[in-house]
ChimeraX commands (.cxc) that place a marker at each C-alpha (Angstrom):
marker #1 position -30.03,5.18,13.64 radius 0.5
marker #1 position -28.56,5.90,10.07 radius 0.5
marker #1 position -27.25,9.49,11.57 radius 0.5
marker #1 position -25.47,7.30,15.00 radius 0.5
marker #1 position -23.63,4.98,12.29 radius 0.5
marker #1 position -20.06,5.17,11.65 radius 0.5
marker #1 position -20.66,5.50,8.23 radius 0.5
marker #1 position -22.93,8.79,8.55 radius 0.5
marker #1 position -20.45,11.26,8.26 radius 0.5
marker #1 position -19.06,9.64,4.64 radius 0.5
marker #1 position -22.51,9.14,3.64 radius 0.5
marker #1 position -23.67,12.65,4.30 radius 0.5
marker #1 position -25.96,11.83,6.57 radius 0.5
marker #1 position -24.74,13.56,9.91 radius 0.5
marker #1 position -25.99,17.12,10.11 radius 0.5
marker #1 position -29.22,15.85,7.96 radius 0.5
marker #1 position -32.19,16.55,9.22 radius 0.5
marker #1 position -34.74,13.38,9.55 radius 0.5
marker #1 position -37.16,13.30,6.11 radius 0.5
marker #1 position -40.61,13.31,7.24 radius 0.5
marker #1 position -42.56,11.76,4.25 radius 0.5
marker #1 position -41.35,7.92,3.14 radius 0.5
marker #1 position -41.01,9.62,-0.37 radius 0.5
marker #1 position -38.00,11.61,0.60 radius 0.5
marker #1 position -36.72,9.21,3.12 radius 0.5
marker #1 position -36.51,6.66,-0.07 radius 0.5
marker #1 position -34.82,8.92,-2.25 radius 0.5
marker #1 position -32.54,9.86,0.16 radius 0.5
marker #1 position -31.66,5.99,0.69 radius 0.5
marker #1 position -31.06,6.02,-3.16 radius 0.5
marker #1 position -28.41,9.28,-2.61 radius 0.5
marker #1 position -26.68,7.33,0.34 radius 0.5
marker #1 position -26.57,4.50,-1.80 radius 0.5
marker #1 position -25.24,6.50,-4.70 radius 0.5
marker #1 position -22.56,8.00,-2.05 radius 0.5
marker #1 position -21.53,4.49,-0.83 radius 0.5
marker #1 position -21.36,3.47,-4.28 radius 0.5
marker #1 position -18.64,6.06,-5.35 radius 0.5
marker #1 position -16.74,5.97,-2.19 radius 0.5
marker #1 position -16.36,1.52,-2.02 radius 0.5
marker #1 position -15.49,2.68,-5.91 radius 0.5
marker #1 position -12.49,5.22,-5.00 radius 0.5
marker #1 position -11.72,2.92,-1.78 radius 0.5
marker #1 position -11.28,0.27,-3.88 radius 0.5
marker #1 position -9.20,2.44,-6.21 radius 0.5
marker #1 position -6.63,3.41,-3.86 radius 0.5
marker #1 position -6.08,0.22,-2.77 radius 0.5
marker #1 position -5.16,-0.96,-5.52 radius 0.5
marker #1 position -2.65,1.31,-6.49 radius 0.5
marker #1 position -1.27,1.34,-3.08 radius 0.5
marker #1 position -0.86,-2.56,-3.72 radius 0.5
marker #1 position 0.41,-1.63,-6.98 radius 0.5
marker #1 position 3.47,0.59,-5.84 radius 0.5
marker #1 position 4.20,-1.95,-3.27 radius 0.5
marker #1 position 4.54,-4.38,-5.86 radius 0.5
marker #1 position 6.80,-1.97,-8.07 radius 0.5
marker #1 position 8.77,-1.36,-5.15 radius 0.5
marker #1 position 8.95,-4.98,-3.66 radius 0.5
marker #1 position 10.55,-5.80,-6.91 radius 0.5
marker #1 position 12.89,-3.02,-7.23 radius 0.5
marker #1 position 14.09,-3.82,-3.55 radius 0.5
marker #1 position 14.65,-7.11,-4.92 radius 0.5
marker #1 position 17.22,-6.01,-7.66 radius 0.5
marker #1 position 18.77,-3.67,-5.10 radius 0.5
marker #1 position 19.43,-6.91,-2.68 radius 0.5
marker #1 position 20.47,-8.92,-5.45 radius 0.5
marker #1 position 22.95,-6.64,-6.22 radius 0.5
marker #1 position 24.73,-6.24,-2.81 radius 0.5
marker #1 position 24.38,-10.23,-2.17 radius 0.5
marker #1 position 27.05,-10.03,-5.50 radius 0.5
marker #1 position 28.75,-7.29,-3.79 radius 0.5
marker #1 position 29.21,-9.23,-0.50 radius 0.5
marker #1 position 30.12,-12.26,-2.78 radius 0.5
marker #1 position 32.99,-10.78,-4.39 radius 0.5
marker #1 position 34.18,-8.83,-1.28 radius 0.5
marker #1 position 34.52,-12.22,-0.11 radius 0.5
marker #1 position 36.61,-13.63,-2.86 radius 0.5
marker #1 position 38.74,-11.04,-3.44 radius 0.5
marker #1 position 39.39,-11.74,0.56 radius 0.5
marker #1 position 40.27,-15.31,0.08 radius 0.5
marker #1 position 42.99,-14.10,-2.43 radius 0.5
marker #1 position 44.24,-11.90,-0.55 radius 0.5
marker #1 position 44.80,-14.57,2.11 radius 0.5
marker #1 position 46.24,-16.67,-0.07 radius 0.5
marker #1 position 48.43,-13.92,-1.37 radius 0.5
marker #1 position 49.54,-13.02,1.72 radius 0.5
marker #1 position 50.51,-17.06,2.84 radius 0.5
marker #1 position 52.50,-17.51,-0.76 radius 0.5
marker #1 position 54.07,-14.20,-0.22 radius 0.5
marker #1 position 54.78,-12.78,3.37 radius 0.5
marker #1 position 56.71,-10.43,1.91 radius 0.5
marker #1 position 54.10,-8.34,0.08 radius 0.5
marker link #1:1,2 radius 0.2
marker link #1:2,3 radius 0.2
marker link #1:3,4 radius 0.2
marker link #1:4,5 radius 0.2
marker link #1:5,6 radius 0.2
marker link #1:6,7 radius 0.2
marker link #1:7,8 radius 0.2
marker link #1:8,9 radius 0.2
marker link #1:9,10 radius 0.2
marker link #1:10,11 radius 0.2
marker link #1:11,12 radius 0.2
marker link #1:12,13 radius 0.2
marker link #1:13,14 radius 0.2
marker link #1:14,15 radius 0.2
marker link #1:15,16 radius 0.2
marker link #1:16,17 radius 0.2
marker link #1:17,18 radius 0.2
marker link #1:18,19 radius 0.2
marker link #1:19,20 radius 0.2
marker link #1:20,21 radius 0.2
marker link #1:21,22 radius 0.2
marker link #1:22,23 radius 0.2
marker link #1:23,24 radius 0.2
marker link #1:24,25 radius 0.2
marker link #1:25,26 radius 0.2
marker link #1:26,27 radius 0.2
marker link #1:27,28 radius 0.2
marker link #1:28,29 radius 0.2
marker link #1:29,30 radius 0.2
marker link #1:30,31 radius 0.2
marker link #1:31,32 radius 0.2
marker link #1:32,33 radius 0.2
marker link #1:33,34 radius 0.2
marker link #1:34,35 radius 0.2
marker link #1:35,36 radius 0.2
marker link #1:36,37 radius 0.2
marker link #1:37,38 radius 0.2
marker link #1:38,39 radius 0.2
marker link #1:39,40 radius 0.2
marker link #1:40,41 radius 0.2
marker link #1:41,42 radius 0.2
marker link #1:42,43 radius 0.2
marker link #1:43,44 radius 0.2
marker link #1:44,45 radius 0.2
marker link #1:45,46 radius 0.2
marker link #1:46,47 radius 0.2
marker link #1:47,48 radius 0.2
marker link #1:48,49 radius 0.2
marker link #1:49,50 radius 0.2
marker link #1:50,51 radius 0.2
marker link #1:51,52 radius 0.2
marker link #1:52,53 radius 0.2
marker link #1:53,54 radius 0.2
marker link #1:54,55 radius 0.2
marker link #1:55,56 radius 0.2
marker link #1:56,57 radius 0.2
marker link #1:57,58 radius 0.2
marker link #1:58,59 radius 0.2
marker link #1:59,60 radius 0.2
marker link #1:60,61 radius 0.2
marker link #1:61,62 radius 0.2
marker link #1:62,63 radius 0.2
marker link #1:63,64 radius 0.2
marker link #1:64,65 radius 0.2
marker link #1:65,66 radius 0.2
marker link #1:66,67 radius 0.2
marker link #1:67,68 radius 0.2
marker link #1:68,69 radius 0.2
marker link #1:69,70 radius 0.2
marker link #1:70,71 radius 0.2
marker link #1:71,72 radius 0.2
marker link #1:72,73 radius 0.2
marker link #1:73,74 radius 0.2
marker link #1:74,75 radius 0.2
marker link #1:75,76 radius 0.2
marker link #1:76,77 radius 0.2
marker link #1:77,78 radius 0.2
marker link #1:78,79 radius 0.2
marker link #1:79,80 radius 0.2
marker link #1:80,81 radius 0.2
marker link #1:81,82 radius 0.2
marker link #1:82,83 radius 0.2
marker link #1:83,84 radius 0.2
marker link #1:84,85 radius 0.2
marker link #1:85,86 radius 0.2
marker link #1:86,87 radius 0.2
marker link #1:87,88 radius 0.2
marker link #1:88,89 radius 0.2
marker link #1:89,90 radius 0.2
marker link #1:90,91 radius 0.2
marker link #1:91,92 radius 0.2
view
């Protein structure tokens, strides 16, 4: 059932022949468990420094979208006097 499982080819367990004494079928529980143990361990791991450069990069996307909304902003002004330029003197 073990070899069937989803889990048998991260476990090692695929291609492993079936122990037949309960001695070796126990310690080979206690290797699987060892395995699953290390692998949760470096699953864990990269998750958390995936969620760790999204953060980084959440917040430098931040300061980059800050900094355009003052872009925009002052395009915007420096339009409005422009207009107004242009209605106090046609001329320019």
């Amino acid at each position: 059932m073990v070899q069937q499982s989803r889990f048998a080819d991260s476990l090692g367990v695929a291609s492993t022949p079936v122990p037949d004494q309960v001695e070796k079928v126990a310690e080979r529980f206690v290797e699987m468990r060892s395995v699953a143990k290390r692998r949760g361990h470096s699953m864990g791991k990269r998750d958390r420094d995936d969620v760790g450069r999204a953060t980084r990069q959440a917040g430098e996307f931040r300061g980059y979208a800050a900094g355009h909304r003052a872009q925009a902003a002052d395009a915007r002004a420096e339009k409005a006097l422009r207009v107004t330029i242009a209605e106090k003197f046609p001329e320019l």
